[in-house]
N, C-alpha and C positions, 0 to 999 in steps of 0.2 A: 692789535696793531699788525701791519701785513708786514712780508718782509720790508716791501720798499721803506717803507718807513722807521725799518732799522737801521737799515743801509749805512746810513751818514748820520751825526746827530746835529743840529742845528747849527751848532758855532762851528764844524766842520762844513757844511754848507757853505756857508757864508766866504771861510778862506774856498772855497770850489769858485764863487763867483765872484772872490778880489782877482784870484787866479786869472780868472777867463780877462775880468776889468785892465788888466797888469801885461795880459800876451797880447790885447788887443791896440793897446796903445803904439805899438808898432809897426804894426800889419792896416791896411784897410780889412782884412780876412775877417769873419765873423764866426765864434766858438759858441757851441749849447754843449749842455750836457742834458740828457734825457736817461733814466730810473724804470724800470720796470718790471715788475714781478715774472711774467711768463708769457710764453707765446711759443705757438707750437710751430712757428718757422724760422728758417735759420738767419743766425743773429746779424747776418749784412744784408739780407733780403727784408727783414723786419728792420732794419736801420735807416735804410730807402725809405718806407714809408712812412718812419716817424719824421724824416727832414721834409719828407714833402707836405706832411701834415699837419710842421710846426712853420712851412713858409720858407723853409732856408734856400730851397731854391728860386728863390726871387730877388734874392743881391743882385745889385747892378754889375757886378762884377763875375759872379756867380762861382763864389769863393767863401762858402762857407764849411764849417766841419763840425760835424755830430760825433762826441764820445756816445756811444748807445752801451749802456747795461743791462741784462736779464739777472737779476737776483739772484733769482729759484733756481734759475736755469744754469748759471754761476757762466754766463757768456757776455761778451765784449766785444764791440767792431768800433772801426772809425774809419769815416767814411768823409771825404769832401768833394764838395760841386764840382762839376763841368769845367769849369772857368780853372781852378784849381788841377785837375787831371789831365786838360791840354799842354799843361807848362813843366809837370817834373817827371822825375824820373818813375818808374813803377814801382818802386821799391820808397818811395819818398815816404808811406807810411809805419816803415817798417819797425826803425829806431823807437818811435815816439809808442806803438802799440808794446813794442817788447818789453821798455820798462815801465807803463803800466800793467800789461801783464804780469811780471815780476812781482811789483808792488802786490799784487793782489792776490798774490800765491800766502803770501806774507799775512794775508788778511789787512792790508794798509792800504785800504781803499783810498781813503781822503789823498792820503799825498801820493798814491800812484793817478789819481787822476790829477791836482795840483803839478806835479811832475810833469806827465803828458801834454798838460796844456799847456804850460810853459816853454815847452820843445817845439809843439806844434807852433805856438806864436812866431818863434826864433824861428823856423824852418819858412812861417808863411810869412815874414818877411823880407827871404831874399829875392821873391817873386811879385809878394803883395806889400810893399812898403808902403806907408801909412801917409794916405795925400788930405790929409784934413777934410775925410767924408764923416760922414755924421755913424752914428752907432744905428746899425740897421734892426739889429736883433737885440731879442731882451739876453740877459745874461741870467738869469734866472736859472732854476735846475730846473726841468720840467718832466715830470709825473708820467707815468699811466697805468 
C-alpha cells in the first residue's frame, strides 16, 4: 500500500467529505481536498497544477479552495481562485492553514483537515454567501 493510502482510513474519509458537504452549505465557494505521495516541486506550485487539473478553476465565480497534501514530503498548501484573492485580505489564509498545520504536527490529520475546512467554509462565507447555485465540484478526496 503507498503512503497515500495510509494517510486517512476510509470512515475518516468520509467525515473529510460530510466536512467539505457541511462548509459548503453556506458559501457558493467550492472545497477539494487532493492526497499525494510526492513531487519534487514546491507544495503551492504543485497545488496550482492539481486545481487546474482537477477543473477548480472553472467555477462561475472562480472561488474555489484546494487543501493539497504531499505525504512523503509531509507538506501542505491551500490555495483559492482568482475570484476568491480579489476580495480578502492577504493574510485571509493564514488562520485556517495554521491550525491545520497544528493538527498535523499532532499526527491528527483527519480533524486538522475537518477543522480547516470548516474555517475555510465560515471565512468563504462572508464573501461567498450561498445563492442557491448548484454544487459545481465533486466533494470527493482526490488522489495522485
Amino acid at each position: 500500500m503507498s503512503k497515500v493510502e495510509d494517510f486517512l482510513t476510509k470512515e475518516e474519509e468520509q467525515e473529510i467529505v460530510r466536512a467539505i458537504s457541511k462548509a459548503e452549505k453556506n458559501t457558493s465557494g467550492e472545497i477539494r481536498v487532493h492526497i499525494e505521495d510526492h513531487t519534487e516541486k514546491p507544495p503551492l506550485e504543485r497545488a496550482q497544477e492539481v486545481f487546474h487539473f482537477l477543473g477548480m478553476d472553472a467555477t462561475v465565480l472562480r472561488n474555489g479552495v484546494l487543501f493539497y497534501i504531499g505525504v512523503a514530503d509531509h507538506t501542505f498548501a491551500i490555495i483559492g481562485d482568482e475570484g476568491i484573492d480579489k476580495v480578502v485580505e492577504d493574510d485571509f489564509w493564514d488562520c485556517t492553514r495554521d491550525v491545520v498545520i497544528s493538527n498535523f504536527k499532532e499526527r491528527k490529520f483527519k480533524d486538522g483537515l475537518v477543522t480547516g475546512i470548516l474555517r475555510a467554509g465560515e471565512r468563504l462565507e462572508q464573501y461567498f454567501p450561498f445563492n442557491g447555485d448548484k454544487d459545481e465540484l465533486s466533494n470527493e478526496i482526490s488522489k495522485g
